[in-house]
TIVOZA-847031 format. One record per atom (N, C-alpha, C): y, z, x. Coordinates in steps of 0.001 Angstrom, whole numbers, plus 500000, padded with zeros to 6 digits. Layout:
N
YZX/...
END
This chain:
186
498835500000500838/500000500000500000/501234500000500888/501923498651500746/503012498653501443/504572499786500683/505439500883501487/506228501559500826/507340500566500587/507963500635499340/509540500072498838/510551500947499846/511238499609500092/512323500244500280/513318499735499268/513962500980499066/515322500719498068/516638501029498772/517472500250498005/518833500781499054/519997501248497762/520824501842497901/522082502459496786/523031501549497312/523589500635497993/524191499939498482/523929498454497422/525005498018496333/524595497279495440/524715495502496290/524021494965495715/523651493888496270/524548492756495718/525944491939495952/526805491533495636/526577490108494827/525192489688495092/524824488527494508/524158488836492807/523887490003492894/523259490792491461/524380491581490448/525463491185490806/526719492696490325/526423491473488861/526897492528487725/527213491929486244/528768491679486550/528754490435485894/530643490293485359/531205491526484935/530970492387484226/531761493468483762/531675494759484840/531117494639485883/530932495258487132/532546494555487832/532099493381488170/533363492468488665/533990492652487875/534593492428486858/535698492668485840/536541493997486201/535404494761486418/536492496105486880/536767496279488179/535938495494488718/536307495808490111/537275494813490444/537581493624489787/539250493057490020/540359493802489240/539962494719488247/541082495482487614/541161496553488130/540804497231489445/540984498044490182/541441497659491636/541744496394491687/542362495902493231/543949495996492498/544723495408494208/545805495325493923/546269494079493001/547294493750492418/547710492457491750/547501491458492653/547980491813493339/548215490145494672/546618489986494930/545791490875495287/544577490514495703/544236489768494514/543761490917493432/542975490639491974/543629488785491573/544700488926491647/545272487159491067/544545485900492264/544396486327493420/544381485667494501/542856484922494295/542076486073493320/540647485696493638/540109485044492036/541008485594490791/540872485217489649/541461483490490057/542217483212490552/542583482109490611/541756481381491057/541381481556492402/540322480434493413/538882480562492648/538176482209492444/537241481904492059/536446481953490956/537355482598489498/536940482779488706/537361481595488026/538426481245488091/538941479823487868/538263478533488407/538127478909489406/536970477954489943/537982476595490774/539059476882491093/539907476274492054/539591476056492952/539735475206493646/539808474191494985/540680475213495935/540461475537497378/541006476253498199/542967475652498256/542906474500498451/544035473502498811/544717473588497595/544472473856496457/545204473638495128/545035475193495317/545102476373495279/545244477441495161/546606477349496234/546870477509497397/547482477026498557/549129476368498283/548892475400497732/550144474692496767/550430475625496052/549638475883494913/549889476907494026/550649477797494399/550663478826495428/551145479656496121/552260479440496868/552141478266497061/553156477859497838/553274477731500126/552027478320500096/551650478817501383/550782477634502283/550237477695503474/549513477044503995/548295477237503965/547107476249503798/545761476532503147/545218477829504091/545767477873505654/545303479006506342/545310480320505682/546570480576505529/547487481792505097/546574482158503548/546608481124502856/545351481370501747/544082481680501993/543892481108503196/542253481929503789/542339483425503913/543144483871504597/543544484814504857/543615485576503549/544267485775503130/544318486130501672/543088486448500611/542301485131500713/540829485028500297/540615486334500485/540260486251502060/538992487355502859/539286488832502458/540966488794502510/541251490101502268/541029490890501216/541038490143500338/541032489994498621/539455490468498760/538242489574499636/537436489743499346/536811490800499680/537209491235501001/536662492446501421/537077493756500658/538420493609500085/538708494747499254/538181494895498209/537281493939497175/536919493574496122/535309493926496213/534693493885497738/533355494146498163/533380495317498380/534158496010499451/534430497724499614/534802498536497979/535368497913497380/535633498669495829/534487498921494954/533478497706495415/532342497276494439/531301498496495090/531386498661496347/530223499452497298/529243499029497961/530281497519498760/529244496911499368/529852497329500960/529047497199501671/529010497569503239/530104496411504273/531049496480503101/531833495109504093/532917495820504851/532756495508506010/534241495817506861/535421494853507212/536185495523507291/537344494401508137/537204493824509261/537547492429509661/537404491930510992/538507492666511937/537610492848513035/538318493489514234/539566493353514911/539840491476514827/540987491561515183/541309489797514663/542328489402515245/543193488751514782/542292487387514303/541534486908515966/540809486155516172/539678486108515310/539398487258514952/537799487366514297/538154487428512709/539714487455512008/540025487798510808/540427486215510244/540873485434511319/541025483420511025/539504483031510937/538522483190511589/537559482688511958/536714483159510478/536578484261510403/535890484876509108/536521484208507868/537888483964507694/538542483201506885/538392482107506401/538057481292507022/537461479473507277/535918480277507125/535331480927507814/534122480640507350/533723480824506106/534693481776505314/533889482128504029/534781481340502918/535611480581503716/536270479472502460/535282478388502645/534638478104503818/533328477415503268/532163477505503169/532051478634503032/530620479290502673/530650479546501073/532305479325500210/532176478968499004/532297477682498782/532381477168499787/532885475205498965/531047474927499223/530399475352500037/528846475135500515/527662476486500946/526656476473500348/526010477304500373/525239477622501759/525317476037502785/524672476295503896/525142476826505096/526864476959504748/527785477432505774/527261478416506583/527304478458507798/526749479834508629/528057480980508968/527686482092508213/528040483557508213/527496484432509052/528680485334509589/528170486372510758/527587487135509482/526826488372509748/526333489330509127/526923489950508191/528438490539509302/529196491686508336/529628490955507284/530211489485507266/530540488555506029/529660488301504853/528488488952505292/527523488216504204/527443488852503034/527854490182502714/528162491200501567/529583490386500678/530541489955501300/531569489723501131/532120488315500320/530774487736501272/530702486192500305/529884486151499111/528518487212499823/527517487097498332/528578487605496816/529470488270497183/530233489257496096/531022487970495650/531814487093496416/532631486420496107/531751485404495275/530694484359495684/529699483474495567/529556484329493396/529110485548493539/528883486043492609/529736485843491630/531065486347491803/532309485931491327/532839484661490413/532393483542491752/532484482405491138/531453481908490320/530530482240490475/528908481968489250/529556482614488099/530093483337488284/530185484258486681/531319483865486112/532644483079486350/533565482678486707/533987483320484793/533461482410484342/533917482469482673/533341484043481934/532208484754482598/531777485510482255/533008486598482522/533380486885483709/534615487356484232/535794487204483432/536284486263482863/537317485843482570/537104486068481088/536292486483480751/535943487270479306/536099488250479041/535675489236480351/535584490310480474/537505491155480873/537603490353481633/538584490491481812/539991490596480773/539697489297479969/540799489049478796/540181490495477606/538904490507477374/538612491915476163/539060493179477444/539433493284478318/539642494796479026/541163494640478465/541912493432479042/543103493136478380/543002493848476988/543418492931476341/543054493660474986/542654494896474252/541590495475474977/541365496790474271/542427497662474812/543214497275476141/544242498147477250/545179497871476329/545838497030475885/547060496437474713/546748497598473601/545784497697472989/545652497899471640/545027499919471971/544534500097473239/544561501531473111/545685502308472660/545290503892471735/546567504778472008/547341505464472880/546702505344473915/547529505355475498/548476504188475919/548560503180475032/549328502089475163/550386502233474577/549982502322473639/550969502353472267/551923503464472797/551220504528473025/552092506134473187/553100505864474110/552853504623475369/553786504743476555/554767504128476038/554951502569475299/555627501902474429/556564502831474023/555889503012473081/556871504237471894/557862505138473086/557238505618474214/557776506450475263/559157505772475771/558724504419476092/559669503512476754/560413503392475974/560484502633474232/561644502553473506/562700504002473607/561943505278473356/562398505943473433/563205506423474815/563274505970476057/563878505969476886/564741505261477063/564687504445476171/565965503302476267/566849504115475381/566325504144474095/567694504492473000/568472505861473770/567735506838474073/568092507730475065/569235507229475699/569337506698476556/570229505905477845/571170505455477030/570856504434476170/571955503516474902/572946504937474465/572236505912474125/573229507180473352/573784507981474507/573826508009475384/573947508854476899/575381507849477227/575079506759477237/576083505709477676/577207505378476772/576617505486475090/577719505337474244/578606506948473924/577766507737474344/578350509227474300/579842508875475733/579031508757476721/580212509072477804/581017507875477994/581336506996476637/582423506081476591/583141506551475883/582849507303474693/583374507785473793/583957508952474381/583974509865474820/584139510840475251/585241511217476689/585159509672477217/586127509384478709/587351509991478244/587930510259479286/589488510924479220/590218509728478781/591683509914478380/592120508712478023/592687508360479058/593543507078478807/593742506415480091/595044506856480684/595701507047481719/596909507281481894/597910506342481746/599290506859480757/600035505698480717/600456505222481920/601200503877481762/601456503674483433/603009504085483448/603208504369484772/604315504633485201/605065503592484903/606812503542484494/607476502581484785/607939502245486100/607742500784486097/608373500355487477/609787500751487688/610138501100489140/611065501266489256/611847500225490152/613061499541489968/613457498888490924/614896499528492020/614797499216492759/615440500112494060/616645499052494464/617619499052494497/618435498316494630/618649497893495709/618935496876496299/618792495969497652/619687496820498492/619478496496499786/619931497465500707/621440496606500399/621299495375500537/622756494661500273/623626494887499251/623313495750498245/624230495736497079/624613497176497397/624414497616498211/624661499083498454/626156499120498782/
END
């Protein structure tokens, strides 16, 4: 009898969309948009890039970062590249290790792409999940309550502001000018 091994370390190619779903609604905006765009959307690296306005590099970059934060959130074993050299290189590799499945990946990348790879398989599943988290977040009473909070911080301010107009000292009349008679008419 051969023993199992099991690992608690989730396997990024197996996560459910609603796993991913939260784990892009727990990144930052810039990441979470960076990756809903390219890969749940299912965008072309170069049209994400335009999109952005940036150079397709600088979007690599971006990718990886996005991805590794999105793999570390999820509880996969991904680290950051070491340094500058190894953070371009990882970049390009795992922008085509999603355009192609045969791309060759160092190790530590391979959590990072399987998560991403995952991502994009589920693309619409995600983007379901995502729009009903929307939604139930809109329509909770923790929503509503902050709303109501916010109007109420405005009218606040509106009556604070129309109080201390109303209330200003009045204005001082002005002095009359005086004119001083020319040294010549003296």
């Amino acid at each position: 009898m051969t023993p199992t091994v099991s690992t608690s370390v989730p396997n990024g190619a197996h996560l459910s969309p609603a796993a991913l779903a939260s784990g892009l609604r727990a990144l930052e905006p810039r990441a979470a948009a960076v990756l809903v765009r390219r890969l749940v959307e299912r965008r072309p690296s170069a049209e994400c890039a335009t999109w952005y306005g940036i150079p397709a590099e600088s979007f690599q970059l971006l990718q990886l970062r996005a991805g590794v934060a999105l793999s570390r959130g999820l509880g996969a074993p991904a680290r950051l590249p070491a340094s500058e050299d190894e953070e371009t290189a990882w970049a390009r590799m795992l922008d085509a290790a999603l355009e192609r499945d045969s791309a060759p990946l160092p190790v530590a990348l391979v959590p990072v792409a399987d998560t991403c790879r995952r991502l994009n398989a589920t693309g619409p599943e995600v983007e379901a999940a995502l729009a009903d988290a929307a939604r139930s977040d809109a329509e909770s009473p923790k929503r509503r309550r902050e709303d109501w909070l916010r109007r109420l911080a405005v009218l606040a301010l509106l009556a604070i502001t129309a109080w201390l107009y109303w209330t200003r000292p009045a204005e001082p009349t002005p002095r009359p000018e005086r004119h001083m008679a020319s040294p010549e008419r003296r």
